[in-house]
C-alpha positions, -999 to +999 in steps of 0.1 A: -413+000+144-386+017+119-370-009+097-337-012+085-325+004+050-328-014+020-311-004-006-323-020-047-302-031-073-314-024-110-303-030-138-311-047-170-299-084-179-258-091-183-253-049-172-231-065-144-263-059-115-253-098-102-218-093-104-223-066-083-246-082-053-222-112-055-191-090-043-213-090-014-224-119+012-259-132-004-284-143+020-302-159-007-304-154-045-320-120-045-308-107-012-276-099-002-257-081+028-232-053+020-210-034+044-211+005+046-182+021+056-182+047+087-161+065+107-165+045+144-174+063+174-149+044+192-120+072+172-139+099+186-131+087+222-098+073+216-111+034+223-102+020+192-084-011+206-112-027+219-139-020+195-155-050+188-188-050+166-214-076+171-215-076+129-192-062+106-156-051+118-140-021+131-101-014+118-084+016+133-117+038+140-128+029+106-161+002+108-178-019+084-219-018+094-243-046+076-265-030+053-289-051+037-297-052-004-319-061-028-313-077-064-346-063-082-354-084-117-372-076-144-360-043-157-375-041-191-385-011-212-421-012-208-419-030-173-447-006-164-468-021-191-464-058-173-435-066-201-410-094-187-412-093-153-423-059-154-450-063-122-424-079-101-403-055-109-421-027-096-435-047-068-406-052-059-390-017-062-416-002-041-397-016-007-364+000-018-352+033-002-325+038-022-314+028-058-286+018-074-288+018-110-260-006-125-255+008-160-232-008-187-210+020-196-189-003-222-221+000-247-218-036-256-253-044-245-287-030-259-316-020-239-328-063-238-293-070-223-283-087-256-246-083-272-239-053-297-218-025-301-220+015-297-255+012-275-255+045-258-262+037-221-272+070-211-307+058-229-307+029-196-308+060-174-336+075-190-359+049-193-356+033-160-368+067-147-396+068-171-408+033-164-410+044-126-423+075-132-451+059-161-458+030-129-471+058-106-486+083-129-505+052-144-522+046-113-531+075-098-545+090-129-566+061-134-585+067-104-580+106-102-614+115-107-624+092-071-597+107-054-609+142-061-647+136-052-631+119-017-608+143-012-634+170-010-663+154+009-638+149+038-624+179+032-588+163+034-551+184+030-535+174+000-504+154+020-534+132+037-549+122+004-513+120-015-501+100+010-533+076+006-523+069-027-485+066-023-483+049+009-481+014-012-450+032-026-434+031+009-435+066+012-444+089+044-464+117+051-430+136+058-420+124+018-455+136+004-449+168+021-411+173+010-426+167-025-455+197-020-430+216-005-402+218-031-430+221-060-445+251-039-486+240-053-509+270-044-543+255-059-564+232-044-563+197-051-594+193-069-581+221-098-544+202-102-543+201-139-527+169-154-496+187-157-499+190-118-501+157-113-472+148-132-446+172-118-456+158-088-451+123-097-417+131-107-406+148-081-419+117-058-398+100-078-368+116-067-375+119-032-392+082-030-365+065-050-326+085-045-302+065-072-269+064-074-260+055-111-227+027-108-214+031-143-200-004-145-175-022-168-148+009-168-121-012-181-140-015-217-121+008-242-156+026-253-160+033-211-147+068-211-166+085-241-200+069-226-188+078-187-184+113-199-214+118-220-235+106-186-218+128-167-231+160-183-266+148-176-264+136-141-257+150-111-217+139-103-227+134-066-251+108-075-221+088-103-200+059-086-173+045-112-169+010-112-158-025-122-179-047-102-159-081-121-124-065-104-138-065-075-152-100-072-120-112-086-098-097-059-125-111-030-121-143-045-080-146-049-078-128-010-097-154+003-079-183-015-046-168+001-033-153-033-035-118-026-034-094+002-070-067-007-088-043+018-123-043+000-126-003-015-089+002-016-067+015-042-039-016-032-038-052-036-003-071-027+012-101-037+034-124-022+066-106-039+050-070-035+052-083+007+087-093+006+098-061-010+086-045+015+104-065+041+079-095+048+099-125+042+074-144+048+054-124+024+024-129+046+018-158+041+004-158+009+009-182-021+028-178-049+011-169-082+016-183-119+026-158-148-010-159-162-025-149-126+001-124-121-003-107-154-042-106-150-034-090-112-008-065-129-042-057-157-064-051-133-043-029-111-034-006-142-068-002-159-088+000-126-072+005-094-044+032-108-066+047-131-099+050-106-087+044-073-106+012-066-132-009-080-158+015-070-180-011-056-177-005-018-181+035-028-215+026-044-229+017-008-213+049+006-230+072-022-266+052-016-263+059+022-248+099+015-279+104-004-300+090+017-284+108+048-278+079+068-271+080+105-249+057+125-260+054+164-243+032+188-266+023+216-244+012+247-256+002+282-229+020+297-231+053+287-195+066+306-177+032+298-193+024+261-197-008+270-224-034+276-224-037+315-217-072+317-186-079+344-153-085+330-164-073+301-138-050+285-148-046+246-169-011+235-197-001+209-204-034+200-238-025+179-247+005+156-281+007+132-283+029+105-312+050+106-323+078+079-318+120+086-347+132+107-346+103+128-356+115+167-344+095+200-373+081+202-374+067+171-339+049+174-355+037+211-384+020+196-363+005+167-336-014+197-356-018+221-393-024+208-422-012+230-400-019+263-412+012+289-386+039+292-372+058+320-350+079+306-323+079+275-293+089+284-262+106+259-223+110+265-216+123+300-250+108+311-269+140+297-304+127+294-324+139+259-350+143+251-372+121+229-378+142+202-342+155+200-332+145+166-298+122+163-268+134+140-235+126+139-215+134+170-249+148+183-270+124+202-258+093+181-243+076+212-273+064+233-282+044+266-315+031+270-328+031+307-360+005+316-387+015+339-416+041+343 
């Protein structure tokens, strides 16, 4: 059955990486659960007052969906080599489908996480890849010669005995073969030279493991001449600005009643900012002292102003962009949205995330298990077909029918 995404957190020690899965709801010290930000189908069919997720929430057709994450220790140069926590690390990695690399753009901590000045952090982006890509190539290379004989006494295709070897990776036949595909191998397996082998590796790499890079600390003075150096090595798409402290400051004060903050917004409101604008009650909120004012009035001209938010809630959105994620709301109802039940009144209640390429019958067998199916209805009662493939707006809104 399909599981959920996972997105991993790396990052070496004191880069900000536990800063950043605190801003979320932890399940437990390594886990945590983030919410992705999607445009609602409920907007699309003018229902947006009485939207009511089973998780998350749903503001004016714009909806916050559970997306779970993972805190990966260990990050070391020479992790691959067992250094630190270097096996955990990896073993850890492997379940990820995403990455998001928490790099300390202020340059006030070396490669060991410890306290200096004028580290260059683009150096963290380059040997996190390498210690991946050193991982893989490590073990396939050790055993290359077996994998050869085997693959030609069963006369195997080079996806079948690829994926042999990367399926502890988490990858897919589908992966293997993008990888083949892009690289465009004519020769056999059994004449790959070593060269090959590693262009392969790195471009699993890059399918495999997708990474948004979340350039943290932003409001350090040496920020911007690092930020910019990164940013003529790395794809922009793939570079999330951020200040992952800012953010789990304003969390904090909203929910002790200090502050009115929307989590990714450029805005966060005081008591007096409220009654300027005509709240005398100015929401409800409590009054601040001059030192907590002035730090608010900091953070709102070195961060939000300058960057438009903290960044943090943009680093799920860039994970899931890459990754091409798909939301589909599966309804009983498929005329009313709804979930059948009398009286009730409240639409699209769930949605799961599922990656590009997904089909119907996929998303079937990920809600509703090995149940038998009738038929699978779309909007207007249309049936699909199960190997339709869901996209936004197309086939993403789905009712299940039981029976044979």
């Amino acid at each position: 059955m399909p599981r959920d995404p996972l997105i991993g957190l790396v990052g070496k020690p004191s880069s900000g990486k536990s800063t950043t899965l605190n801003s979320f709801t932890t399940i437990d010290p390594q886990r945590a659960i983030g919410y992705l930000q999607i445009d609602c189908a409920c907007a699309r069919y003018d229902v947006s007052d009485r939207c009511k997720p089973n998780y998350g929430s749903c503001v004016q057709g714009r909806r916050s969906v559970p997306i779970e994450l993972l805190d990966v220790p260990g990050l070391t140069p020479n992790a691959h080599m067992g250094a630190g926590l270097g096996n955990k690390f990896l073993d850890d990695l492997r379940h990820a489908d995403a990455l998001v690399h928490v790099v300390d753009v202020s340059g006030t901590t070396d490669a060991e996480g410890k306290t200096t000045r004028g580290y260059d952090p683009s150096d963290d982006i380059i040997w996190l890849r390498s210690e991946i890509v050193r991982w893989i190539e490590g073990n396939l290379m050790d055993k290359w010669g077996s994998i050869k004989r085997r693959h030609v006494a069963l006369k195997a295709n080079p996806v079948e005995t690829l994926q042999n070897q990367f399926s502890g990776y988490g990858s897919t036949a589908q992966t293997v073969g993008a990888v083949l595909s892009r690289l465009g191998i004519k020769e056999p397996l059994e004449q790959w030279s070593s060269e090959t082998v590693s262009a392969i590796v790195h471009t699993f790499t890059d399918e495999k493991f997708p990474t948004v890079f979340a350039l943290n600390k932003i409001d350090h003075p040496d920020a911007d001449k690092n930020i910019a150096k990164i940013a003529k090595t790395q794809d922009a798409r793939s570079i999330v600005l951020c200040s992952a402290i800012s953010e789990v400051f304003l969390r904090k004060l909203a929910k002790q009643g200090f502050v009115k903050y929307i989590e990714g917004s450029d805005r966060v409101d005081t008591r007096e900012d409220l009654v300027e604008m005509g709240d005398k009650d100015g929401g409800g909120l409590k009054e601040l002292d001059d030192k907590l004012r002035t730090r608010i009035e900091n953070l709102k001209d070195l961060v939000l102003y300058r960057f438009g938010s903290t960044g943090v809630v943009q680093v799920l959105s860039k994970a899931a962009q890459l990754l091409g994620l798909v939301p589909v709301f599966p309804v009983r109802n498929i005329y009313t949205f709804g979930t059948g039940s009398a009286g009730e009144n409240t639409v699209f209640r769930d949605c799961v995330l599922v990656k590009k390429g997904t089909t119907v019958k996929d998303v079937a067998r990920k809600i509703m298990g090995d149940a038998p199916l009738a038929y699978i209805e779309s909007h207007g009662g249309k049936r699909v077909s199960e190997d339709e493939v869901v996209m936004v707006g197309k086939n993403d809104v789905l009712s299940f029918k039981i029976g044979r």
